[in-house]
N, C-alpha and C positions, 0 to 999 in steps of 0.2 A: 302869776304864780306867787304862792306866801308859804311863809313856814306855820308851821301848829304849834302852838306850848302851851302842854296842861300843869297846872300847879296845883298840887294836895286836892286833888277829882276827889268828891266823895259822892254817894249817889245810894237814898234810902229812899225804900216803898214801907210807908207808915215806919213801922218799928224796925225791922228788916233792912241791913245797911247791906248792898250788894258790890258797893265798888268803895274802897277802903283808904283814900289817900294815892290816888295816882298820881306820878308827875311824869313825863315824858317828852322831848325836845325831836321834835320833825321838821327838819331842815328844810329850806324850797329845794322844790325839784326832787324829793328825796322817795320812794317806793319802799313804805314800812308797813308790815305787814304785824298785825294783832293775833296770837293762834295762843290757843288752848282747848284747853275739854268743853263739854257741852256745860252751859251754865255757869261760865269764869267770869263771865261780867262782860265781853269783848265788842257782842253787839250794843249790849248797853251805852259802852263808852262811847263806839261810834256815833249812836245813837245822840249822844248828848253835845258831837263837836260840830253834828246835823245841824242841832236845835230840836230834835224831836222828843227829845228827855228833856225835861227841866234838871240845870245841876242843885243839889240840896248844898253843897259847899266846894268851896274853890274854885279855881280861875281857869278862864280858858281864852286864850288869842290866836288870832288867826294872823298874820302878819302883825303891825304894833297895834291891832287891834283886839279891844277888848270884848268878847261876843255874847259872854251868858244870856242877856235880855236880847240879843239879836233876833226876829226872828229868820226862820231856816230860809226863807226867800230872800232874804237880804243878805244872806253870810259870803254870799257868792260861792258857792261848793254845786257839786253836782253829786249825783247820789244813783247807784246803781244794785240793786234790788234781788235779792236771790229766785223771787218769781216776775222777774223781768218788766210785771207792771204798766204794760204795754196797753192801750184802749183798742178794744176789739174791733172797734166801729171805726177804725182812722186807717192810711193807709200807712206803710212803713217811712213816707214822705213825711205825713201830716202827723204821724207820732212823731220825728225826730224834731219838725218845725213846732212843734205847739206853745212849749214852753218860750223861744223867741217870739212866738205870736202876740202871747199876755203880756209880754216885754212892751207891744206895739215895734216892734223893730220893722222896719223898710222891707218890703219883698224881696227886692234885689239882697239886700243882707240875707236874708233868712234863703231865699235860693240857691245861695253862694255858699254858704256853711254848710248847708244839708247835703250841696253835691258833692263839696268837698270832704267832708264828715262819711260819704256813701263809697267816694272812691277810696280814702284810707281804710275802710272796714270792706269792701269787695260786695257792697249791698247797691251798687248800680243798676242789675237787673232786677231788683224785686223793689222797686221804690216804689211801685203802684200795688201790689199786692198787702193783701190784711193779713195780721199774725197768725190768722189761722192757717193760712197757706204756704207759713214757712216750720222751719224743724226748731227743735231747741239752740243748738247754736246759731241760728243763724235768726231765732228771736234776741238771745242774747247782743251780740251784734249791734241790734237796733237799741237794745235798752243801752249799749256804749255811746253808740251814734247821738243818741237823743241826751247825753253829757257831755259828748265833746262840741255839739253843734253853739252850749252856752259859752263855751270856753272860759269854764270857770279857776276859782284860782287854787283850788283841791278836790280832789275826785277822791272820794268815799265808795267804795265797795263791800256788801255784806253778801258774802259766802255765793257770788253770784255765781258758781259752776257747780253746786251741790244737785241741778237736778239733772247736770249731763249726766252720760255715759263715760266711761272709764277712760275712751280714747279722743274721745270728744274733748275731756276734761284737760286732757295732754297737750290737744291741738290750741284748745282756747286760752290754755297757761302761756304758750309762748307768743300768743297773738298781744294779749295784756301785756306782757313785758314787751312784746316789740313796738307799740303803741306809747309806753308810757318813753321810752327810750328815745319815741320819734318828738313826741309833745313836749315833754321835758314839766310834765304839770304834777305838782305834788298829790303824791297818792297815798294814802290809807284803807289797806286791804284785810276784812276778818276771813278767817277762817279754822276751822277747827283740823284740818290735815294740815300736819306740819310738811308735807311732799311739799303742796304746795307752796309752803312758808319758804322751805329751803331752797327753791324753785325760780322763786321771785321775787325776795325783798334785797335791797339792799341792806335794811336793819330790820331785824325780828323784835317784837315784845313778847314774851311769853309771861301768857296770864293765868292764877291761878287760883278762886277762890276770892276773885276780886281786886287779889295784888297783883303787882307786875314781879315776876320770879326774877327774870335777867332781861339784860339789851343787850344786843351786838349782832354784828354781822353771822350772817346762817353758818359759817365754820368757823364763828368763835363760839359763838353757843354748842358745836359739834364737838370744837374741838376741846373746849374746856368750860364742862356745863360748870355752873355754881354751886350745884346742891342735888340733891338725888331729882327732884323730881323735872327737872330740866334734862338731867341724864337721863330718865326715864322714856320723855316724852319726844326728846328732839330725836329722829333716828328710826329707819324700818329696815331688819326687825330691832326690834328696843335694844338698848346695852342690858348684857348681864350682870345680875347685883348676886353676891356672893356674900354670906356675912361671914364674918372672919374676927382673928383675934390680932392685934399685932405681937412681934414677938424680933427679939433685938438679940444677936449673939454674935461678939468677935467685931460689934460695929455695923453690921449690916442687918437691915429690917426686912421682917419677910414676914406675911401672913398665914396664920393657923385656918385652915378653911374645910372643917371635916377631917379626912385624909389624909389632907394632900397640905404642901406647903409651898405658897405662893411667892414668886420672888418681886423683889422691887427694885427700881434705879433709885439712885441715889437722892435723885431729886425731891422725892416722898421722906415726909414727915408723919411720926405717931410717938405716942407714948407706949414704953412695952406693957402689952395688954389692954392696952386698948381694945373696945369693941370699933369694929368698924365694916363698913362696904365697900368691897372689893368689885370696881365697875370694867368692862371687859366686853368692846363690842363685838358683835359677831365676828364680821371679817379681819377684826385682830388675833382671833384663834387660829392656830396652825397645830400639823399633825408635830407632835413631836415627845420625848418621852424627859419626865422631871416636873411635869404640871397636873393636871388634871387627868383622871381617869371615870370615861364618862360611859355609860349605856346609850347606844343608841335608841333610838324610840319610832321615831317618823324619818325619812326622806323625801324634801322637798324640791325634786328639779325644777327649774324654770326656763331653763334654757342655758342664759348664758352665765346663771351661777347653780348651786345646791344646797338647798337649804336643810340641817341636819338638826334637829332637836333631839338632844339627847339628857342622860337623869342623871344628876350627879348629888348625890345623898336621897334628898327628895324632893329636890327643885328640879325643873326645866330649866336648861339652856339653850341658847343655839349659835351652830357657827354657820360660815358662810364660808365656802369656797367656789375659787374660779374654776380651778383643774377640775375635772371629773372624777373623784376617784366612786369608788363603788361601793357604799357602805349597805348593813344589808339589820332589820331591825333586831336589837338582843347581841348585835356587834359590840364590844370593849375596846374604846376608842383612846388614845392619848392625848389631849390636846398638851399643848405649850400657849399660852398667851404671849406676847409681843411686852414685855417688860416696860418700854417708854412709852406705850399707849394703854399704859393700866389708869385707870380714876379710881381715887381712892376719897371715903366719905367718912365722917362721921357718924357713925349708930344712932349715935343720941338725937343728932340737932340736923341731921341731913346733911349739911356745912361740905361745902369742898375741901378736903386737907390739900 
């Protein structure tokens, strides 16, 4: 096992700079997960701690070593695939052995890995069978197997559950984390669902445009994004962004927002009249009257919440409640937001106040 450290990553195709100065510290042992939008740079990066990107500048170590001219067969990393990558022609045995093969490792080594590699992943009975005769997870499986059989000193993951199904996608998120929990081998996982992100890393990057927005743990990023667009992205459904004016009387701050006038704890800072974003997750919305007064539009059961988007001036919002009450669409709703779980931004710069 090693830790990663990127220092000032930059990363251009001819003229075109796609990754802007990253630096990021990944601990041994540590499960961090890279998420953002499509096209933030995140497979790139991965890509380049591979070896399969050349870096155009900055540094990159893999324990006290120094890797840029490494190549990727040497880095000692294992690398796992969103189209799983698997030879059609080998069996689920002879995919997970292969790469030991080129090694020349001993049989007995390479026997010993792959069964123990087959009984941690539950692919005991299909070691003789070809990928075509197993299902998507349980290809994926093998493209794990055929990483952990190297036991290498970090395990690289790009979006490998994007071509499950939905429930599939659930069962193999906690299989990953109970794997990396059992191995204790530093992982680096991209992905563009932050579900996921929140799901399984112990430290999140969120990338965006090639920068890294924030680091932290999934409910420090939850619980106090940095800037709008981390409030945006981190959270299903998204927080609501409300713009608003500050406005200061008798000592206490409260926001002009259409209407309605938003209250604040004490804790928030603004200048009066400030422009600013008034951030408000769903499930911090409650029925109640002094806040918000909203049109309902859609209702969205799920079971065991209700999802209620409703129009307040001419934006969408939504709230989330657990109780069931009955809203019915063209309803005039009250909310109340939750005063110490309000997020409050800057207009101008995004900036967390």
């Amino acid at each position: 096992m090693a830790s990663v450290t990127i220092r000032d990553l930059r990363k251009s195709f001819e003229a075109l700079e796609v990754i802007h100065g990253v630096n990021i510290d990944i601990a041994d042992g540590e499960f961090v997960v890279l998420v953002g939008p499509s096209g933030c740079g995140k497979s790139t990066l991965l890509r380049m701690i591979a070896g399969l990107e050349a870096v155009t500048s900055g540094k990159i170590f893999i324990g006290e070593r120094f890797v840029n001219n490494v190549p990727p067969k040497d880095r000692d990393i294992a690398m796992v695939f969103q189209s799983y990558a698997l030879y059609p022609h080998m069996t689920v045995a002879k995919n997970m052995a292969f790469a030991l093969q080129l090694r020349r490792t001993d049989r007995k080594t390479v026997d010993e890995r792959v069964k123990a590699a087959a009984e941690i992943l539950g692919l005991v009975p299909y070691l003789d069978r070809y990928p075509r005769q197993l299902s998507g997870g349980q290809r994926q499986r093998v493209a794990m197997g055929r990483a952990i059989v190297r036991d290498p000193q970090v395990f690289l993951f790009d979006e490998p559950l994007s071509n499950l199904d939905a429930k599939l996608r659930v069962q193999m998120r906690a299989e990953i984390k109970e794997l990396h929990q059992r191995l204790k081998t530093t992982t680096v996982f991209v992905t563009h669902d932050q579900v996921e992100a929140m799901t399984m890393a112990d430290k999140i990057v969120v990338m965006h445009d090639g920068l890294v927005e924030q680091i932290g743990t999934p409910l420090e990023l939850y619980d106090r994004p940095g800037n709008l667009f981390v409030a945006g992205f981190m959270g299903s459904p998204a927080m609501n962004m409300i713009e608003g004016t500050a406005k200061k009387a008798d000592g206490r701050l409260s926001i002009a927002a259409k209407d309605a006038m938003l209250s604040l704890t004490e804790d928030h800072r603004a200048e009066d009249g400030q422009k600013v974003i008034y951030g408000i997750r769903p499930e911090h919305l409650e029925l109640g009257k002094g806040g918000i007064s909203a049109q309902v539009v859609v209702v969205e059961p799920t079971g065991s919440e209700t999802h209620v988007v409703m129009r307040f001036g001419e934006q969408d919002i939504t709230a989330v409640f657990r109780e069931r009450h009955k809203f019915q669409p063209g309803q005039t709703v009250e909310l109340l937001p939750r005063a110490p779980d309000v997020h409050l931004f800057d207009a101008a710069s995004g900036a967390r106040i």
